[in-house]
N, C-alpha and C positions, 0 to 999 in steps of 0.2 A: 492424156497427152503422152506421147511417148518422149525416146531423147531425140530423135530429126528431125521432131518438131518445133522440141524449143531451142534449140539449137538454131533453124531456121530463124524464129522468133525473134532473136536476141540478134541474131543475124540482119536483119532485116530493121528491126533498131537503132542499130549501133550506125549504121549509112544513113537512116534517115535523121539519125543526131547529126553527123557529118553534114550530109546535105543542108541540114538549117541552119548549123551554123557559119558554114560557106555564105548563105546566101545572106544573113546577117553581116556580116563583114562587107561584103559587096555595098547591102543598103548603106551603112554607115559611110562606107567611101565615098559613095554617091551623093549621101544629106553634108557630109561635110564641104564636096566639092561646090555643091549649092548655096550653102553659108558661105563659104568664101566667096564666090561672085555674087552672092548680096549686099555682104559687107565691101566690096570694091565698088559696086554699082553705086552705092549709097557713100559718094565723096562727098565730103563736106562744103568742097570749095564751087560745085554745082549748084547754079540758081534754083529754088528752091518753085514752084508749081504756083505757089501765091505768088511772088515777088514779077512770074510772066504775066501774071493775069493784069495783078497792081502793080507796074514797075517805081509807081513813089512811094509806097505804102513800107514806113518804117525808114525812111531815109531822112526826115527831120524831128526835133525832139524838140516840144514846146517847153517850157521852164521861163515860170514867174519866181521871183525871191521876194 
């Protein structure tokens, strides 16, 4: 190997460390903006996928003493 070529080498490296780490950055912005509108989607105060199916189901509580 001579030196233009590692010099290329090392060249050619050092951008494709840049490039993955750009594009890492990017996915991360991207999985957090998706946890965030999971976490919004997912209100608490939204009826619950059981409670449309069974709307009496859990709404009284037997108790003997």
């Amino acid at each position: 190997m001579d030196i233009a070529e590692i010099s290329m080498n090392l060249s050619q490296n050092s951008l494709m460390s840049a490039v993955g780490t750009a594009m890492l950055g990017k996915t991360i912005d991207l999985v957090e903006g998706q946890a965030k509108a999971l976490t919004e989607s997912m209100d608490m105060n939204s009826p619950s996928l059981e409670s449309l199916v069974y709307p009496t189901s859990g709404t009284m509580i037997d108790m003997r003493v």
